[in-house]
Backbone as a ProteinNet text record, in pm:
[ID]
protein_1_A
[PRIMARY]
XXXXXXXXXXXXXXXXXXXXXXXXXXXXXXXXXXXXXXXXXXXXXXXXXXXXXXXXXXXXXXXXXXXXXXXXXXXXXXXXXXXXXXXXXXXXXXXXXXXXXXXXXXXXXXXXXXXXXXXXXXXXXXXXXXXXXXXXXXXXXXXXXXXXXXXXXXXXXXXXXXXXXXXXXXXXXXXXXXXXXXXXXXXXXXXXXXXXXXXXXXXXXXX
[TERTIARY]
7689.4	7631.8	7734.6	7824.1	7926	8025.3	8087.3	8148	8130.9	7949	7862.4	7874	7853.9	7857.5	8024	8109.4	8225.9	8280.6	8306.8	8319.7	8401.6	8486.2	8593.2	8593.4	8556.6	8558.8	8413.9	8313.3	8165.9	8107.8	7973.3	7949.3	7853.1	7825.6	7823.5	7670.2	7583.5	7463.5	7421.7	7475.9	7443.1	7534.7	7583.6	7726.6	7627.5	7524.9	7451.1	7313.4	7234.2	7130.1	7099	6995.7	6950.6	6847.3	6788.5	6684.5	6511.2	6570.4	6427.5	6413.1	6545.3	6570.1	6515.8	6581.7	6524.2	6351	6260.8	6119.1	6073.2	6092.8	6033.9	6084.2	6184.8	6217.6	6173.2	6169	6088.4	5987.6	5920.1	5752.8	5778.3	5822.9	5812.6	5853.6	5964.1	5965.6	5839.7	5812.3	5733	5571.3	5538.2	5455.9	5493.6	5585.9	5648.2	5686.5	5688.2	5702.8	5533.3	5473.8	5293	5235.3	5306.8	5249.1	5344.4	5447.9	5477.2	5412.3	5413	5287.9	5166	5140.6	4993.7	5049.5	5160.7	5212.3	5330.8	5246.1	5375.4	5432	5323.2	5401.7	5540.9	5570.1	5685	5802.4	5831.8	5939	6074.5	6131.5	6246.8	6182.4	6081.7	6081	6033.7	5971.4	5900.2	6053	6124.3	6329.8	6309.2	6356.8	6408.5	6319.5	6216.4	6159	6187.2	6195.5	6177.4	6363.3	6439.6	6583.9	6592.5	6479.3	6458.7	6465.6	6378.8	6289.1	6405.8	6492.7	6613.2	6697.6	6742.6	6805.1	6798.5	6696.2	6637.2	6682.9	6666.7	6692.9	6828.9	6899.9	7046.4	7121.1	7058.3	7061	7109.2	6977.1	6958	6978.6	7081.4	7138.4	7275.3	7361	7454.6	7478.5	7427	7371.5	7376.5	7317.8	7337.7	7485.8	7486.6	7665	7760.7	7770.9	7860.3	7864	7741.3	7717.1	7720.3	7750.6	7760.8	7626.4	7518.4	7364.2	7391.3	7335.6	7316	7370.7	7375.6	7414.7	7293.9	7314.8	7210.2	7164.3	7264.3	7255.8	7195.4	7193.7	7065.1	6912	6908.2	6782.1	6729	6821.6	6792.7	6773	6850.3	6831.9	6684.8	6675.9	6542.2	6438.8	6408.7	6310.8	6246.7	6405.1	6432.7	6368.3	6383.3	6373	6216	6141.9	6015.6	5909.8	5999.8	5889.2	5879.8	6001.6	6008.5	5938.8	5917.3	5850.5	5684.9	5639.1	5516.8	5464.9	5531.2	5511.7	5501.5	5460.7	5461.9	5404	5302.8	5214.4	5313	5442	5523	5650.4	5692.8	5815.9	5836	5671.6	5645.9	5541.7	5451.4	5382	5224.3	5232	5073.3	5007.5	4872	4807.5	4727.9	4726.6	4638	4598.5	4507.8	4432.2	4387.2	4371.3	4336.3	4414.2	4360.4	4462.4	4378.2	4254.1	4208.9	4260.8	4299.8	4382.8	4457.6	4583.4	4686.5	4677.4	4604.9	4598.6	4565.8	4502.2	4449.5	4556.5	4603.9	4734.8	4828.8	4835.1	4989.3	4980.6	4791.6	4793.5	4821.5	4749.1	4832.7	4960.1	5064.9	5177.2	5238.5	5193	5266.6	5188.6	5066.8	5052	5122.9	5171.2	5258.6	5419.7	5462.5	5577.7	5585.9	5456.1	5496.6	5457.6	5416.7	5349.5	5454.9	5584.7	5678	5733.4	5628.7	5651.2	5543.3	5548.3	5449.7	5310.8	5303.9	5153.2	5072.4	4949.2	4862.7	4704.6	4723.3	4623.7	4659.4	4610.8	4622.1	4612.5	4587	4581.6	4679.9	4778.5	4917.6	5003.3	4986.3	5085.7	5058.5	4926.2	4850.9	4954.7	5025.1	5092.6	4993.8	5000.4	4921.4	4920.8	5054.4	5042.2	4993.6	4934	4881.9	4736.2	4733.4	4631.4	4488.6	4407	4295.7	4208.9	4191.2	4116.7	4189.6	4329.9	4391.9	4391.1	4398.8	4421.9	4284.7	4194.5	4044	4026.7	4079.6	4030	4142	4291	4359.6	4365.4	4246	4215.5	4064.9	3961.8	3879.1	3961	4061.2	4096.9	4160.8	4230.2	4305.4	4197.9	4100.6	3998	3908.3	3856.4	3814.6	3869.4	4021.4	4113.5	4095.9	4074.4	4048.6	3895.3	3795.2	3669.2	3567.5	3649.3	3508.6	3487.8	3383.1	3306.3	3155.8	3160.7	3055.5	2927.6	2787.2	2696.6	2699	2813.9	2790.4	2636.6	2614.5	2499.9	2572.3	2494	2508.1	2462.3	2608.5	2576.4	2567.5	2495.8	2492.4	2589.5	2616.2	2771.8	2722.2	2669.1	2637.1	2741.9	2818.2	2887	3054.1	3131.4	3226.6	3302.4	3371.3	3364.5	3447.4	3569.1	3642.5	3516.3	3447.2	3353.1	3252.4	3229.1	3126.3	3191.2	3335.6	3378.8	3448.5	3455.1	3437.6	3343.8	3203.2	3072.9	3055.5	3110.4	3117.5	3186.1	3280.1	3369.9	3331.3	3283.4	3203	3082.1	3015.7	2885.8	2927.2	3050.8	3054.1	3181.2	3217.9	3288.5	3146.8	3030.1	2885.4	2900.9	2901.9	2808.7	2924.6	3060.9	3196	3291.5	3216.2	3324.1	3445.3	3560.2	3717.2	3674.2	3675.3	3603.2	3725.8	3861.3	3970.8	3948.5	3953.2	3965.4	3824.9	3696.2	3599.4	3610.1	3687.7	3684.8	3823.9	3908.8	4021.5	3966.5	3863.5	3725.8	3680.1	3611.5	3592.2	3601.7	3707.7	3788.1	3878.5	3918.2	3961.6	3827.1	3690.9	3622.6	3585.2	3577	3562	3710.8	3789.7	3912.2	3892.9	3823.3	3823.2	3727.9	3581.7	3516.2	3604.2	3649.8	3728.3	3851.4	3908.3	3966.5	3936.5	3763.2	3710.9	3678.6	3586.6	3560.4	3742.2	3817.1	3937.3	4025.3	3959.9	3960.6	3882.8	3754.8	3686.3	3728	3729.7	3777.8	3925.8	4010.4	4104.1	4106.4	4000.3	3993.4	3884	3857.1	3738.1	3849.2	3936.1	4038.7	4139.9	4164.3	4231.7	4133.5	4013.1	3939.4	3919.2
2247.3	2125.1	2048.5	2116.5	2020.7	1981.3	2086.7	1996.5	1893.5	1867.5	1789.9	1613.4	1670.8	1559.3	1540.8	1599.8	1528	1362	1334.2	1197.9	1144.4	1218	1103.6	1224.1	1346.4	1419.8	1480	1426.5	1476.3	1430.8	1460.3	1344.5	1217.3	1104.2	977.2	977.7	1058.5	1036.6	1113	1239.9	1318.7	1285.2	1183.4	1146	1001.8	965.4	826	799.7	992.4	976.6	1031.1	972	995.9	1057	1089.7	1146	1038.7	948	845.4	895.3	872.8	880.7	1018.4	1122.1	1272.8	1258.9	1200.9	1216.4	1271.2	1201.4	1220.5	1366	1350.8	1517.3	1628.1	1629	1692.5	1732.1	1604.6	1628.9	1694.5	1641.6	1670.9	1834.5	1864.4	1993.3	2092.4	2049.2	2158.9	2147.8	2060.4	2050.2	2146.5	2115.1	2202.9	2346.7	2394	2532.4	2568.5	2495.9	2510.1	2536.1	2488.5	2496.6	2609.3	2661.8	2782.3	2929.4	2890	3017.3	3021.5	2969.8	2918.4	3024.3	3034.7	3130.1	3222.2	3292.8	3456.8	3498.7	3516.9	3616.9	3558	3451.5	3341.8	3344.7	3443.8	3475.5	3395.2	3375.4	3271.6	3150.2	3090.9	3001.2	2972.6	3071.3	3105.5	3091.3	3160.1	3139.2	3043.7	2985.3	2841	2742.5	2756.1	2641.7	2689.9	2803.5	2866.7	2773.5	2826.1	2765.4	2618.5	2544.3	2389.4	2335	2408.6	2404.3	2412.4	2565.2	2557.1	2490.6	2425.8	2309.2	2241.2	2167.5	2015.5	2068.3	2172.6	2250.5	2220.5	2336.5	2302.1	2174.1	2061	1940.6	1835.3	1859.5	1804.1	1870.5	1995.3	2077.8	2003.6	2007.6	1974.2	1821.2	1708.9	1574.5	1590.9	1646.8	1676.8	1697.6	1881.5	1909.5	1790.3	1706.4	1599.1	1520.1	1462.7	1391.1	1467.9	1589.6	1634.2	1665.8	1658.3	1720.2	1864	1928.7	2087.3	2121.3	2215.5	2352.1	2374.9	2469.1	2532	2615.4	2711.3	2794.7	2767.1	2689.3	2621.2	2652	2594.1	2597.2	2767.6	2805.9	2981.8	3018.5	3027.1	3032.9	3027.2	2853.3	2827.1	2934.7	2883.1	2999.7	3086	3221.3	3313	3380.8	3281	3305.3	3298	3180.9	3154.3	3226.4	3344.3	3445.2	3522.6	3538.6	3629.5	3612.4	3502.6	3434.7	3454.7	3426.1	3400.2	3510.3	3623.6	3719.2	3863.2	3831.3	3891.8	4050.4	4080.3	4198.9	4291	4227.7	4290.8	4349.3	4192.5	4209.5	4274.5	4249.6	4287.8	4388.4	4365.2	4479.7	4426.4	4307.2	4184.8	4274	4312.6	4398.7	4266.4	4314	4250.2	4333.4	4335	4449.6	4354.3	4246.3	4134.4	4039.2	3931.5	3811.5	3737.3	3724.9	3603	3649.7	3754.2	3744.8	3702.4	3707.9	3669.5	3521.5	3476.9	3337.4	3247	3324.8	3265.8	3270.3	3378.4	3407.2	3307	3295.6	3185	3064.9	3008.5	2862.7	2858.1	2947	2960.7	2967.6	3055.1	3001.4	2929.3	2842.3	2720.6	2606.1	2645.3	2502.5	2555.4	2663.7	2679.1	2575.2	2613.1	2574.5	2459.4	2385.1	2241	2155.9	2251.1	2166.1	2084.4	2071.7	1984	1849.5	1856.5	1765.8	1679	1587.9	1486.7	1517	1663.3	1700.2	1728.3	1702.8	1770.1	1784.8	1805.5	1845.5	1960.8	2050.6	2130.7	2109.6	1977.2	1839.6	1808.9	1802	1731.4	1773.4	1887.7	1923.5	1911	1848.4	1838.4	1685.6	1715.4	1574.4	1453	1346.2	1232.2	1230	1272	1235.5	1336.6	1418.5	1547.6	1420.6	1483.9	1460.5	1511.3	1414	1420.8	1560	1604.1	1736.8	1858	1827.6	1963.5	1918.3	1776.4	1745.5	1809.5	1801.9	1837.6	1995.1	2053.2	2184.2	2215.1	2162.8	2191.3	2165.4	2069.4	2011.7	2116.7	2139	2239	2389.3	2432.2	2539.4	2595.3	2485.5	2458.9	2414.9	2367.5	2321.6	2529.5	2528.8	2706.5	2784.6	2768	2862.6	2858.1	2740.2	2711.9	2765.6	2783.7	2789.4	2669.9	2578	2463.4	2462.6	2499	2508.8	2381.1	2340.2	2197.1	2238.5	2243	2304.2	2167.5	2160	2066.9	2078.9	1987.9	2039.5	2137.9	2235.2	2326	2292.4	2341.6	2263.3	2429.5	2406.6	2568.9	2516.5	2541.5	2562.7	2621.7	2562.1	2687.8	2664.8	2747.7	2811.6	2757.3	2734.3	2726.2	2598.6	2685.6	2552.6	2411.1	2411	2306.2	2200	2294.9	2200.7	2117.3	2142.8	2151.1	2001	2041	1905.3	1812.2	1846.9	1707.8	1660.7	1730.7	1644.2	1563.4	1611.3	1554.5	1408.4	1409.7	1295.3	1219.3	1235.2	1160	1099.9	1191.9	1102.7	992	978.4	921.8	791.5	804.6	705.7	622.9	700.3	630.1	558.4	546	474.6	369.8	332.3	255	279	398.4	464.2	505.4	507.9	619.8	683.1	856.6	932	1036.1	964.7	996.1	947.1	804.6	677.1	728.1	823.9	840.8	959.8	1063.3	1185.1	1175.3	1053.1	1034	997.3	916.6	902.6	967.6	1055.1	1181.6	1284.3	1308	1399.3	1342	1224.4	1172.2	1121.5	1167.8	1135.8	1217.5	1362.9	1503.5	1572.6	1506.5	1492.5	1471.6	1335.4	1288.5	1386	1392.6	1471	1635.2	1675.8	1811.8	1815.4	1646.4	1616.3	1611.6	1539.4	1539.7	1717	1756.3	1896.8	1944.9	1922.4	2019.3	1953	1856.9	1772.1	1876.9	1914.1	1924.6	2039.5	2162.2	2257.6	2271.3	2207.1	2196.6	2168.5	2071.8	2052	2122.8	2237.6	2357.6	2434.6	2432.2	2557.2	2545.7	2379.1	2333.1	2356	2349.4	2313.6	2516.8
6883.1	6829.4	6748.3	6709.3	6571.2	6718.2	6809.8	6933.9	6941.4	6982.3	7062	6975.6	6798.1	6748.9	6683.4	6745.6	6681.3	6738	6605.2	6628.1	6731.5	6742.2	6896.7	7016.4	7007.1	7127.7	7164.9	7085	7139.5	7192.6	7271.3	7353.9	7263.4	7358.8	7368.3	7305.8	7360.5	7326.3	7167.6	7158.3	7051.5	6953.4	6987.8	6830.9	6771.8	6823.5	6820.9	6733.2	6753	6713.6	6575.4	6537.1	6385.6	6398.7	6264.8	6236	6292.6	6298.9	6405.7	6507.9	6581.3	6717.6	6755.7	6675.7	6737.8	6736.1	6659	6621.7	6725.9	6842.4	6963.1	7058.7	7013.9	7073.9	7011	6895.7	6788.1	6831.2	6903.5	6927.7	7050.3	7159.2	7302.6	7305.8	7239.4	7233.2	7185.6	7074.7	7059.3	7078.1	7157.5	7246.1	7413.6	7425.5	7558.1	7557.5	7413.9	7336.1	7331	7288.7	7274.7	7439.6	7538.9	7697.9	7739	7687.9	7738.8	7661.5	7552.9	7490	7545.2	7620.9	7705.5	7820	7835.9	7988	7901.5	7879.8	7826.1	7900.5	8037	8172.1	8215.1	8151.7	8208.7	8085.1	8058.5	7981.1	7943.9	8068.1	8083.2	8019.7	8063.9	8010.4	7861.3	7803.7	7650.1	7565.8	7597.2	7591.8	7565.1	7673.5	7685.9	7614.5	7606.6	7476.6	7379.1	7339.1	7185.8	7146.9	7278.1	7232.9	7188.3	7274.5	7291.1	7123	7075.7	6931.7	6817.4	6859.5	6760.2	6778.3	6892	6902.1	6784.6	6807.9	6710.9	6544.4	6555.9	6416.4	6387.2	6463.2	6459.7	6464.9	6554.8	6570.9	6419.5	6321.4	6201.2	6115.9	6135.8	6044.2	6064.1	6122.3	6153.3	6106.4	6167.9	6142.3	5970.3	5932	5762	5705.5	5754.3	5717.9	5705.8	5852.7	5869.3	5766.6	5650.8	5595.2	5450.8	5413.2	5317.9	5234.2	5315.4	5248.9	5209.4	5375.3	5337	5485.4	5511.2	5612.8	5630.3	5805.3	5850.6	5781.2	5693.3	5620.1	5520.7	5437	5353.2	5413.5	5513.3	5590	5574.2	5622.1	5681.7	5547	5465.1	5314	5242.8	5271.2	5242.7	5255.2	5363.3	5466.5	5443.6	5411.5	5335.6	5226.3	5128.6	5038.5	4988.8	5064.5	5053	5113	5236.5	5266.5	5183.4	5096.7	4942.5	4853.8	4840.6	4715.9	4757.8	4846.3	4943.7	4976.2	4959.6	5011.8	4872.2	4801.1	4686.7	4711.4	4816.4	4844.5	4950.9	4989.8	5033.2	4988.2	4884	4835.8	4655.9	4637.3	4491.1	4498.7	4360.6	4329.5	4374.3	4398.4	4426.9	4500.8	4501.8	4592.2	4733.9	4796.5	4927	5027.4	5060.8	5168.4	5301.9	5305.7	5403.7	5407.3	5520.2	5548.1	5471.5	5462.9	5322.1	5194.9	5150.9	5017.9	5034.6	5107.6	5135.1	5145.5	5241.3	5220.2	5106.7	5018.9	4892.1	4807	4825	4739.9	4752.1	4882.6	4925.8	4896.7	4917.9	4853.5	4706.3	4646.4	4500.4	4419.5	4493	4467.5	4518	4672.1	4726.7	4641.6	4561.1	4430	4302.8	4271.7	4173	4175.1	4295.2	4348.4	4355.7	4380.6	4408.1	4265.4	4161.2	4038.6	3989.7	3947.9	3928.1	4018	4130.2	4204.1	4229.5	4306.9	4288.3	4393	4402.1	4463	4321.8	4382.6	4284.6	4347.6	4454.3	4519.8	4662.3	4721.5	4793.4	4932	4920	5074.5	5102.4	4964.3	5005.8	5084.5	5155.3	5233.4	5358.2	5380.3	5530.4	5584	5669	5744.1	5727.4	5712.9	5791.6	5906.7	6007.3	6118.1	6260.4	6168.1	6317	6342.7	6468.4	6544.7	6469	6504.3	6410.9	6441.2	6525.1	6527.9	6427.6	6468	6392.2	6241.2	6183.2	6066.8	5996	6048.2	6033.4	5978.9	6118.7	6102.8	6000.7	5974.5	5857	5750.5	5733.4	5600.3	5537.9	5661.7	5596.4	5527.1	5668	5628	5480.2	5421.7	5291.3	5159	5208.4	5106.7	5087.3	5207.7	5197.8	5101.7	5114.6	5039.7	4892.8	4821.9	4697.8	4700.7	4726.4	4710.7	4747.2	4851.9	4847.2	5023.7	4991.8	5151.2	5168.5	5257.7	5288.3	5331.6	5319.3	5415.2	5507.9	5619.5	5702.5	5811.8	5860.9	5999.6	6070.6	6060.2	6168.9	6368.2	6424.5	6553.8	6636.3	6719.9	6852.8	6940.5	6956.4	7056.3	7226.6	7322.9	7397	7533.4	7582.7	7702.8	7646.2	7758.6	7690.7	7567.1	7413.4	7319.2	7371	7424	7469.2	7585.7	7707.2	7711	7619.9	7531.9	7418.1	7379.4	7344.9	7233.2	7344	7489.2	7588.7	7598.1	7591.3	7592.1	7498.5	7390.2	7235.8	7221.6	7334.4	7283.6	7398.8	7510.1	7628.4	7544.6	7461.9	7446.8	7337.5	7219.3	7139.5	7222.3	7300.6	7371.7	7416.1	7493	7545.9	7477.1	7334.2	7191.8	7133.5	7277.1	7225.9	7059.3	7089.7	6881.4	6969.9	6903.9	6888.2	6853.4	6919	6895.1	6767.4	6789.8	6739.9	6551.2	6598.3	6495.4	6386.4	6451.1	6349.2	6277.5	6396.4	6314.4	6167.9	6193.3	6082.4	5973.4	5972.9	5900	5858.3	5868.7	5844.6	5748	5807.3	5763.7	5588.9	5624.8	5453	5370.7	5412.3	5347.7	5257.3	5310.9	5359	5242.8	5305.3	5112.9	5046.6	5060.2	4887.2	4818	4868.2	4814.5	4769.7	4856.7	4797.2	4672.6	4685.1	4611.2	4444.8	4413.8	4335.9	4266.1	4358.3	4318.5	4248.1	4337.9	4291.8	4138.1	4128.9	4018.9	3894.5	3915.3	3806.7	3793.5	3878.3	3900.7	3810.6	3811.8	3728.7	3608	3539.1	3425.7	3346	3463.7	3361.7	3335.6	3411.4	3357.9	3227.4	3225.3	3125.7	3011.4	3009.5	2895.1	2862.5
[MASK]
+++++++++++++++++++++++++++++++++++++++++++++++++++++++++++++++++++++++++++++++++++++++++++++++++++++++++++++++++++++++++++++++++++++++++++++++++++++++++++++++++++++++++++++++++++++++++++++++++++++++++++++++

């Protein structure tokens, strides 16, 4: 990759692009890494995306170095160090017997970690830009972890679920809604409210 981007002997295309430009490879890759875990039996190719993926890595590691940020090694570093930190029931004395401790645990010190910075909610780390189903189910999942659960309507689900939520989005296309555009709706509504609770929740503890 440092070959690839040297300035007068690398090539033409990878000496050109920035951190915009990659966005899209970013995505395409690991969307194309997500359709080969879909096929394990296909090994070579589970490789070859997994390589696709560290590419982009190495890519904007390098792109950095050149510019005097950080090293890959930073990155790996990073990483590193944060399964250490994150990982307290392994690397310390923290007890955990399940994966919901653990998970409770980890949102707790990934809001320790970020308290000097400009989060202050346990949302903040949810992208804006995932796709609205996953933003959803990753915004309940992170709200759970703190203790706030919704008695939403309960729906029966019957035969298979992916059919279930095509019927779902057939009947709400019927009715001319974005079936996308309502659940984004939704779902930051569905924040704020968790936002509030995690509000009061915080200032019982202060008090």
């Amino acid at each position: 990759m440092t070959r690839l981007r040297d300035p007068e002997k690398g090539c033409p295309w990878d000496r050109v692009q920035t951190l915009e430009t990659l966005k899209p490879c970013v995505l395409e890759e690991t969307y194309e890494l997500l359709a080969a875990m879909d096929r394990p039996e296909d090994k070579a190719n589970h490789i070859e995306e997994l390589g696709d993926v560290l590419l982009q890595v190495m890519f904007q590691s390098v792109m950095a170095e050149q510019t005097g940020e950080f090293t890959f090694d930073d990155v790996a570093n990073a990483i590193a160090d944060k399964l250490v930190h994150r990982h307290p029931h392994v690397f310390g004395d923290v007890k955990a017997d399940d994966a919901a401790t653990v998970l409770k645990n980890w949102e707790h010190i990934k809001q320790m970690e970020h308290k000097k910075e400009a989060r202050h909610s346990a949302l903040d780390g949810v992208p804006a830009t995932l796709p609205a189903l996953l933003k959803a189910r990753r915004t309940m999942e992170k709200a759970k972890r703190i203790g706030y659960e919704e008695d939403l309507p309960k729906v029966e689900i019957k035969g298979d679920p992916g059919e279930f939520l095509l019927a779902v989005v057939k009947s709400i296309a019927g009715l001319g809604i974005d079936s996308e555009a309502a659940l984004e709706k939704a779902t930051a509504a569905y924040a704020e409210r968790f936002r509030k609770f995690e509000s009061c929740k915080k200032q019982e503890v202060s008090e």
